[in-house]
NUSEKOL-456263 format. One record per residue (C-alpha): residue in one letter; x, y, z. Coordinates in Angstrom, 3 decimals, padded with zeros to 6 digits. Example, Ala and Ser with C-alpha at 12.3 -4.5 7.8 and 13.67 -1.06 7.14 Angstrom:
! NUSEKOL-456263
- A	012.300	-004.500	007.800
- S	013.670	-001.060	007.140
This chain:
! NUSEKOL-456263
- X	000.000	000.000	000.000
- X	001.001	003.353	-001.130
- X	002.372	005.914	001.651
- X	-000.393	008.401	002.658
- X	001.292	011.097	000.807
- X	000.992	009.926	-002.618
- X	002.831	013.040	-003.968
- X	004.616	011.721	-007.217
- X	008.717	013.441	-006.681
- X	009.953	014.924	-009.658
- X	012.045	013.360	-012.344
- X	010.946	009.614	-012.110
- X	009.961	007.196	-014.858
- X	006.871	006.462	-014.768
- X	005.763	003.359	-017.114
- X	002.025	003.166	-016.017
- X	-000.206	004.827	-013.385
- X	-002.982	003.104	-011.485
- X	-005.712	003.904	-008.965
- X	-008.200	002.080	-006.614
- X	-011.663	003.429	-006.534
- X	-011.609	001.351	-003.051
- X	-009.689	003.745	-000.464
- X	-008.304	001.736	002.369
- X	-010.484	001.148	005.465
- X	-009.985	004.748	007.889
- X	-009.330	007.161	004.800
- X	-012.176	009.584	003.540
- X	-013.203	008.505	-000.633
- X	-011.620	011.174	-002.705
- X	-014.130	012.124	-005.405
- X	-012.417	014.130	-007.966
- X	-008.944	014.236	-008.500
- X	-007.012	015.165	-011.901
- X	-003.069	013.728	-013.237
- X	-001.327	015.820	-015.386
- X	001.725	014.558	-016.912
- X	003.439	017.484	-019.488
- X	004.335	015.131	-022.842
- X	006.203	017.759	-024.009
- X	008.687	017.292	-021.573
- X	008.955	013.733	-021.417
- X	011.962	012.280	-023.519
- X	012.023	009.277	-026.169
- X	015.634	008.772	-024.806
- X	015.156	007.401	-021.221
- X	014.544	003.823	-021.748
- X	016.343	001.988	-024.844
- X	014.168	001.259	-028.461
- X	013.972	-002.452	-028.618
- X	015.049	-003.503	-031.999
- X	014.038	-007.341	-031.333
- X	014.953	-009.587	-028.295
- X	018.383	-008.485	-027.204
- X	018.943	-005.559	-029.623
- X	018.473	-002.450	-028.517
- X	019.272	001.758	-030.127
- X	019.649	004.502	-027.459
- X	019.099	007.431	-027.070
- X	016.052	008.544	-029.294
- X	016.399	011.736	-030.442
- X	020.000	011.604	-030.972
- X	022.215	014.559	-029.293
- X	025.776	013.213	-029.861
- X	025.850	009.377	-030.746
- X	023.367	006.658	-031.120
- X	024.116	003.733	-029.663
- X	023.518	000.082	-030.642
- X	024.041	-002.635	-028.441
- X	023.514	-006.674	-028.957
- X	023.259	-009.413	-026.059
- X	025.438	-011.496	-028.067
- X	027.637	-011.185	-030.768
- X	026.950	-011.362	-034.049
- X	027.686	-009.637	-037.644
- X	024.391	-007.359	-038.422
- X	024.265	-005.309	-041.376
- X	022.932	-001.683	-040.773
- X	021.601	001.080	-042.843
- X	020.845	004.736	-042.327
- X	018.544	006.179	-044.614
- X	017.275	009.854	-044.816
- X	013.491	010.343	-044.975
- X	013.960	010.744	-049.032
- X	015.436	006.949	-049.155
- X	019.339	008.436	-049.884
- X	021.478	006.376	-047.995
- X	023.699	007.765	-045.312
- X	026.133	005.059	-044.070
- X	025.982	001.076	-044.411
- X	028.335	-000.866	-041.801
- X	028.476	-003.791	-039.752
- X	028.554	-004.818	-035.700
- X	028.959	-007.310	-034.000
- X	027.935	-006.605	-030.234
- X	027.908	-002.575	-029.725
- X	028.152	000.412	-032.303
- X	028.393	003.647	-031.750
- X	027.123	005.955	-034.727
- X	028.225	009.666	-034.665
- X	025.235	012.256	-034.662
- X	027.022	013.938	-037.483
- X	026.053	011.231	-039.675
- X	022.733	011.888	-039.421
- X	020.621	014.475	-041.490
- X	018.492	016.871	-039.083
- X	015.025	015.505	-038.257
- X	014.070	011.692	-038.702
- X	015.956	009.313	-040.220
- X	015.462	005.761	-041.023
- X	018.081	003.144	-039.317
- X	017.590	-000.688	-040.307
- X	019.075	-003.830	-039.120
- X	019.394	-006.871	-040.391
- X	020.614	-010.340	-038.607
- X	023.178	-012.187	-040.551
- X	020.829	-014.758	-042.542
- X	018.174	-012.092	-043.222
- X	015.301	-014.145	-041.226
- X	015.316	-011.171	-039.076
- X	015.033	-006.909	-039.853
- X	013.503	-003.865	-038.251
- X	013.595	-000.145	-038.873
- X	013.179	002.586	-036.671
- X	012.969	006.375	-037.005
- X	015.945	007.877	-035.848
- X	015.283	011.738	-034.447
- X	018.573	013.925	-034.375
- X	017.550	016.394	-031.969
- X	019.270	019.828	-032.590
């Protein structure tokens, strides 16, 4: 059971909120109460982009480097692709790359991965924030 002073502190992650309608036994019913969570402040970078099962990008938007990280190792191909389809930069990684903001064009880009035997791909916008 949540403290009596359910006062959310600043700066925390919060994945989902939830609230009884039943108030513990002694506490008065609270009829009306409002959440408001600013969206404009929230960022896309806190928690990682999961690519598939032990792949993951982060940050998202982009300040200084995207990074790409694999579980285990193995030889994925990679693309970067401005929204236009114009290709940025193709390379490989095996367990962790770290791609340079200044490849990217400003605004979304396009990043796809591909396992070694092609059963598996994703793509994912890319935001380089300014």
């Amino acid at each position: 059971m949540p403290a009596q002073d359910s006062t959310f502190p600043y700066n925390h992650n919060i994945d989902a909120l939830a609230f009884s309608c039943t108030p513990p036994q002694g506490l008065a019913t609270v009829e009306t109460f409002s959440v408001q969570i600013d969206l404009g402040s929230m960022s896309t970078g806190a928690l990682p982009t999961k690519l598939w099962d032990g792949l993951r990008a982060t940050p998202n938007p982009v300040k200084q480097a995207l990074h790409l990280q694999a579980d285990e190792p193995c030889p994925y191909r990679i693309w970067l692709y401005d929204l236009q389809g114009k290709l940025l930069w193709q390379g490989t990684m095996e367990e962790e790359l770290v791609l340079d903001a200044q490849v990217l064009q400003g605004g979304v880009n396009i990043l796809e991965i591909q396992s070694p035997r092609g059963d598996k791909s994703a793509r994912i916008k890319v935001l380089k924030a300014d």
